[in-house]
MMTF fields as JSON, N, C-alpha, C and O atoms, coordinates in Angstrom:
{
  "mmtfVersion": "1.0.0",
  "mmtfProducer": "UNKNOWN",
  "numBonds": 323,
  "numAtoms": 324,
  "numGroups": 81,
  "numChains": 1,
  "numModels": 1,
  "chainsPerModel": [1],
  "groupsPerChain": [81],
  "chainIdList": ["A"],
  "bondAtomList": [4, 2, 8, 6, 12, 10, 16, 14, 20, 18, 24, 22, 28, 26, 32, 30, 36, 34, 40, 38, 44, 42, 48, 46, 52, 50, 56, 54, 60, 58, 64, 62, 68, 66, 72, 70, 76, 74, 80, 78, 84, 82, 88, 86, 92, 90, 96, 94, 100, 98, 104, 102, 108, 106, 112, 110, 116, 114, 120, 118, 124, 122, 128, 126, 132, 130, 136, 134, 140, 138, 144, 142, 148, 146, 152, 150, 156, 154, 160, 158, 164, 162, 168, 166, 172, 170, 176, 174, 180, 178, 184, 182, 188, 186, 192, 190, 196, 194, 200, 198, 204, 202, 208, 206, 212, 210, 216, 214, 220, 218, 224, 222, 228, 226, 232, 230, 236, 234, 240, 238, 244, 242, 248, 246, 252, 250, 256, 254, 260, 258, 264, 262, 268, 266, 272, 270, 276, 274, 280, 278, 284, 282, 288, 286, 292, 290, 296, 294, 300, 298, 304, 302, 308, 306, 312, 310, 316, 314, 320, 318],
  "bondOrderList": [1, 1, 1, 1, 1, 1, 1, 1, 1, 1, 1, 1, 1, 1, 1, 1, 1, 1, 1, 1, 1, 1, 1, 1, 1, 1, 1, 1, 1, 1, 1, 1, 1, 1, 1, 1, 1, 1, 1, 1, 1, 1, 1, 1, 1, 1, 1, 1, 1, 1, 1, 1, 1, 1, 1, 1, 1, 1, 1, 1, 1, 1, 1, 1, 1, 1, 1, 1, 1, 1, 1, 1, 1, 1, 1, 1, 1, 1, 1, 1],
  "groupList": [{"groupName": "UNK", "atomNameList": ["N", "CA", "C", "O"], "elementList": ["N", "C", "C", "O"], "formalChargeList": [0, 0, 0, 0], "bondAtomList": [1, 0, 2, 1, 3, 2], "bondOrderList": [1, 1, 2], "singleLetterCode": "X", "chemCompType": "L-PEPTIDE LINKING"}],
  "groupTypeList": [0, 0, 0, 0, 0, 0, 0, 0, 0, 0, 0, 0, 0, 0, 0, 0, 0, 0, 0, 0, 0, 0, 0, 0, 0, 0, 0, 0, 0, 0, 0, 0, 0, 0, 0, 0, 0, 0, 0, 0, 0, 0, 0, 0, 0, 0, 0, 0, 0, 0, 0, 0, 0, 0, 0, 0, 0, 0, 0, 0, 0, 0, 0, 0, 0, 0, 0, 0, 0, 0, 0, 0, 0, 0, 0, 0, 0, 0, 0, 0, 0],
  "groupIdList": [1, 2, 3, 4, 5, 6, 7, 8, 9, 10, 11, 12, 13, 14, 15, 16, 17, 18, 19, 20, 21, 22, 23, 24, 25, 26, 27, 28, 29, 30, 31, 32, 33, 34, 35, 36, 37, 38, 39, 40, 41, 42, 43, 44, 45, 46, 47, 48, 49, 50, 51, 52, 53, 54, 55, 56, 57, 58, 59, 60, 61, 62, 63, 64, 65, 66, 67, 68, 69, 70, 71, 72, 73, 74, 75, 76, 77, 78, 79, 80, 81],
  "secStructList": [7, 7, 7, 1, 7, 7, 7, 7, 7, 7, 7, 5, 6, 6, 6, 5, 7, 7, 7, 3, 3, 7, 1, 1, 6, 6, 7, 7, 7, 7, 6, 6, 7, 3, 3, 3, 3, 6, 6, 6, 7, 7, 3, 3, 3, 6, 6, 2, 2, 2, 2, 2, 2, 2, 2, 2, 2, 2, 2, 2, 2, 2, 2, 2, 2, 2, 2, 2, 2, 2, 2, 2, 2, 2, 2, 2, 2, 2, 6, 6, 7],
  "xCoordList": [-19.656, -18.639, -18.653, -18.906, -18.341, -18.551, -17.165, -16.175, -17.264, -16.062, -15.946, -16.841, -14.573, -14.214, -14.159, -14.501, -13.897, -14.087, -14.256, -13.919, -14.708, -15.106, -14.493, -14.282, -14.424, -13.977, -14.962, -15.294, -15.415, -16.68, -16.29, -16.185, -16.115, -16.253, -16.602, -16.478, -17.234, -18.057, -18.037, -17.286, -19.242, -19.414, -20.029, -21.0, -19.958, -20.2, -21.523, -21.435, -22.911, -24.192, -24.719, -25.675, -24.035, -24.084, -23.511, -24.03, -21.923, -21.488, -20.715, -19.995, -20.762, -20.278, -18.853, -18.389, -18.363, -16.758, -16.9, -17.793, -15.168, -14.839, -13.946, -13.92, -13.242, -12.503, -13.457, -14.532, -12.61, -13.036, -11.782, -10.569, -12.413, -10.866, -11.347, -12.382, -10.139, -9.967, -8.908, -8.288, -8.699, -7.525, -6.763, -5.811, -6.413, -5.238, -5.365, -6.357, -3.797, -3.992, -4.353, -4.056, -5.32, -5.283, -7.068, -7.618, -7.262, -8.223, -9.792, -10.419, -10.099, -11.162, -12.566, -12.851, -13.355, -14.265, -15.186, -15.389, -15.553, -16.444, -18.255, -18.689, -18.925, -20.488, -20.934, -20.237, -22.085, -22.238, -21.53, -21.992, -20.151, -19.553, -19.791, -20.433, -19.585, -20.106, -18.541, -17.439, -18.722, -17.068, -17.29, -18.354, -16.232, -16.518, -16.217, -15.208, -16.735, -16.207, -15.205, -15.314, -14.1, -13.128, -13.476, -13.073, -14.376, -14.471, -15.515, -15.262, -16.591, -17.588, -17.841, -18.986, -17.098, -16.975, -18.741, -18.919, -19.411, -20.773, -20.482, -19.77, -21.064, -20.685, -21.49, -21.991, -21.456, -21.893, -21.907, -20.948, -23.358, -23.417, -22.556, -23.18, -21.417, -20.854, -21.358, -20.558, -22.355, -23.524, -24.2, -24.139, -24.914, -25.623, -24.528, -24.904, -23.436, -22.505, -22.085, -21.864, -21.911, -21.472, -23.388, -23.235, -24.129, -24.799, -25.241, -25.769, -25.087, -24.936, -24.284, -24.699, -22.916, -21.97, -22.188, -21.643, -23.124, -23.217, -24.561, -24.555, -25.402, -26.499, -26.367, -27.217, -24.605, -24.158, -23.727, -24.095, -22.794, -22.288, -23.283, -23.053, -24.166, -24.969, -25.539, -25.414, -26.048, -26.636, -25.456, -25.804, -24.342, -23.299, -23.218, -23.226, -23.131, -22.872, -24.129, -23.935, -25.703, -26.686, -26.623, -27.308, -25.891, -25.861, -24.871, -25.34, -23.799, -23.002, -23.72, -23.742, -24.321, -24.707, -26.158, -26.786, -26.217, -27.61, -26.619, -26.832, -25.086, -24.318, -23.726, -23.144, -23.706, -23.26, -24.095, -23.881, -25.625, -26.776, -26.969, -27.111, -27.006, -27.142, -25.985, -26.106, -24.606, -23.983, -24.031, -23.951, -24.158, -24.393, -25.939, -26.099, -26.834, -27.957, -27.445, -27.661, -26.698, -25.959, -25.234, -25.422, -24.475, -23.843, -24.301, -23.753, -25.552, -26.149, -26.73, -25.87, -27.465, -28.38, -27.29, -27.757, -26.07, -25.376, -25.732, -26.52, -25.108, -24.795, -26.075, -25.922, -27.275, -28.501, -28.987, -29.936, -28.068, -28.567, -28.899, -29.278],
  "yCoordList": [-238.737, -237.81, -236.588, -236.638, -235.44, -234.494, -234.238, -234.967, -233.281, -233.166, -231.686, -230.844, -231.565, -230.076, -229.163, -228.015, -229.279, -228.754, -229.841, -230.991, -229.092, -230.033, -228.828, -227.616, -229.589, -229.026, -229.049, -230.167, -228.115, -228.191, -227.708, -226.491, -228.392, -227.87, -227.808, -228.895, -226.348, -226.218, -227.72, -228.649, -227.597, -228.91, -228.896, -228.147, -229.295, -228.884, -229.822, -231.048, -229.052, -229.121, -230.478, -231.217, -230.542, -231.694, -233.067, -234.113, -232.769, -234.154, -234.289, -235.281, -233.256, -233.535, -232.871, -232.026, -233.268, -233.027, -231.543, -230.696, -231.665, -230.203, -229.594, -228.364, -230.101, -228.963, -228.028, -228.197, -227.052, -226.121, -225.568, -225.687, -225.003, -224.621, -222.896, -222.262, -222.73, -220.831, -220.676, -221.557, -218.914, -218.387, -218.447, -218.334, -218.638, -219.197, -219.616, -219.746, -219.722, -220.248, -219.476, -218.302, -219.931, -219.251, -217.654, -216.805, -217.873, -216.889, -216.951, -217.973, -215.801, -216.096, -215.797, -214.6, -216.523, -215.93, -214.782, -214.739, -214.081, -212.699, -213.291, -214.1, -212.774, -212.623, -212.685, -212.253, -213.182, -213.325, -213.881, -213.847, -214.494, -215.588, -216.332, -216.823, -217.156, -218.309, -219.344, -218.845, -220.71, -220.846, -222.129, -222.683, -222.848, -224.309, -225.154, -224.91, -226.416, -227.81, -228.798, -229.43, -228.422, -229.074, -230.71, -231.176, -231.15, -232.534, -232.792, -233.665, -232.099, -232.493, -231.017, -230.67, -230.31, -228.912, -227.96, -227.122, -228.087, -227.372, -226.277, -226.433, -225.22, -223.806, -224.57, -225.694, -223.549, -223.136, -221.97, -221.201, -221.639, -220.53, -220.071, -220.611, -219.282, -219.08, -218.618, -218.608, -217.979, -217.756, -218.934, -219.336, -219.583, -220.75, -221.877, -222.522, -222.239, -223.057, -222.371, -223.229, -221.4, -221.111, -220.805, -220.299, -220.98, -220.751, -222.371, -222.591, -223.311, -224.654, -224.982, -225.536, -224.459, -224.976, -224.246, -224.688, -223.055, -222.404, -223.596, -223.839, -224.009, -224.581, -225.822, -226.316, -226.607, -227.551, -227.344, -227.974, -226.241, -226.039, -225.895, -226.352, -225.427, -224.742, -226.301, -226.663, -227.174, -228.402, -229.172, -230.104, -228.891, -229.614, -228.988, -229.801, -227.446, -227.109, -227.578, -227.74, -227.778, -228.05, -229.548, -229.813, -230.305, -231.63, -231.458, -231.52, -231.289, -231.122, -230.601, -231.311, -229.018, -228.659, -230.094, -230.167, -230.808, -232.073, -232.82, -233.055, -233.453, -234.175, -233.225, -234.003, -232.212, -231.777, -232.108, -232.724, -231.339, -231.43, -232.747, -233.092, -233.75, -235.466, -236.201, -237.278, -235.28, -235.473, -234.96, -235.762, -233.663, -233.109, -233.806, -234.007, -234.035, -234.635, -235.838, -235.848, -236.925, -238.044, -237.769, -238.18, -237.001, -236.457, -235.771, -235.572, -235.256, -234.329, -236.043, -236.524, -236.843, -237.799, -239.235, -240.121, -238.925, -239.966, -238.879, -239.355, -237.698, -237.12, -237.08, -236.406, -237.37, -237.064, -238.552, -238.669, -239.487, -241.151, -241.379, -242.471],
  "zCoordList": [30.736, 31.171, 30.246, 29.042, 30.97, 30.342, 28.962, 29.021, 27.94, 27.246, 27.636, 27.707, 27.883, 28.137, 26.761, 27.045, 25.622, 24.686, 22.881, 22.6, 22.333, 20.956, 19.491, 19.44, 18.819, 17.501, 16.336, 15.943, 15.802, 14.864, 13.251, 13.1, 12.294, 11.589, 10.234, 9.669, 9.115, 8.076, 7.697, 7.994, 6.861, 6.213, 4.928, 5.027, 3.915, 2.434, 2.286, 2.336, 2.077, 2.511, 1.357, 1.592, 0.389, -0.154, -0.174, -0.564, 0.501, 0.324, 1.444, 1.558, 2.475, 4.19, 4.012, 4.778, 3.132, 2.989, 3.896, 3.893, 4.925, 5.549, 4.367, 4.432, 3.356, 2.45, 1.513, 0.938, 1.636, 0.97, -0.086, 0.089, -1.098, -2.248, -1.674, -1.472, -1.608, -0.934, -1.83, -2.425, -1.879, -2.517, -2.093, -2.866, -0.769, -0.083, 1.881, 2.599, 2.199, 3.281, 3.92, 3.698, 5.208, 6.466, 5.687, 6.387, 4.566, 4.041, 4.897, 5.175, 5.139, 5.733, 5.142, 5.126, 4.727, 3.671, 4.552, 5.766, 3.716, 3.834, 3.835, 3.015, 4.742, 4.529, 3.375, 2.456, 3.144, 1.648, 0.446, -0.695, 0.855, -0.161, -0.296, 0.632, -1.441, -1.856, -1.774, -2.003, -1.436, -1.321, -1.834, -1.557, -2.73, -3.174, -2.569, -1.908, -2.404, -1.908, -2.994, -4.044, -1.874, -2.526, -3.474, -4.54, -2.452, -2.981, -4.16, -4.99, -4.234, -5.42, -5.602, -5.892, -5.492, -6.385, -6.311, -7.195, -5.696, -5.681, -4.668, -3.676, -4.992, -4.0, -2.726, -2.754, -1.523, -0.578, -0.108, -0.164, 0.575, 0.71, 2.515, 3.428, 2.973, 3.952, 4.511, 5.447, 4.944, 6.035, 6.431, 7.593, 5.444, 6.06, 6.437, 7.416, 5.995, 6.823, 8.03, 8.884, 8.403, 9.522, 10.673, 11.784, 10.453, 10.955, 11.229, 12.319, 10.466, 10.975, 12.114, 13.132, 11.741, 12.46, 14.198, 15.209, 14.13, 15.068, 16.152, 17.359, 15.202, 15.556, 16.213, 16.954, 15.739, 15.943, 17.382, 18.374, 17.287, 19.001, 19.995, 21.114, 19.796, 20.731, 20.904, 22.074, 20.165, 20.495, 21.316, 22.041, 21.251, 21.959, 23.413, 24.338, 23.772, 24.664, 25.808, 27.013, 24.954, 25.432, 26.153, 27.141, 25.651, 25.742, 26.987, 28.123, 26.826, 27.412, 29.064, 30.069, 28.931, 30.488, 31.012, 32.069, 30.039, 30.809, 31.461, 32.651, 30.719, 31.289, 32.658, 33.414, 33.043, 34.269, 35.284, 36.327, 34.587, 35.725, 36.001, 37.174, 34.881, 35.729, 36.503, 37.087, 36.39, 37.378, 38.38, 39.31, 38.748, 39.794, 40.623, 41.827, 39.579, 40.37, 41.296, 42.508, 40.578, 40.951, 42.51, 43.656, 41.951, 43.761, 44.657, 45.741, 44.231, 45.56, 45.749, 46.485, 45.528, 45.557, 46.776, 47.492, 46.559, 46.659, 48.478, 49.295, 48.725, 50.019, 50.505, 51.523, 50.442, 50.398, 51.311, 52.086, 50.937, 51.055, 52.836, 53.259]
}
């Protein structure tokens, strides 16, 4: 079954953890920042996490349009019988 929408997010390239320590709430880091992981404290670089996370969706949305087309195959196949 298909999912109508998914939630993705950064991931700290060493130890998975999603926290991050920011200067505050709601902050949005800038291109070229480096931002720490809350949990085992090693930077990350904020381009290449968000370009993960971009690589991640796109593999989801991909997955996602095969689960339409093998349904739709399913029901043209069923009216077809």
């Amino acid at each position: 079954m298909m999912e109508e929408s998914t939630q993705l997010s950064l991931q700290c390239f060493f130890c998975f953890s999603t926290q991050f320590v920011l200067p505050e709430e709601n902050y949005q880091p800038r291109q070229g920042e480096l931002i720490q992981c809350d949990n085992c404290g090693r930077w990350n670089d904020y381009d290449s996490l968000i370009r993960v996370a971009q690589r991640k969706g796109q593999e989801w949305v991909e997955e996602q349009a095969q689960v339409l087309m093998n349904d739709f195959a399913k029901q043209l196949g069923k009216m077809f019988k």
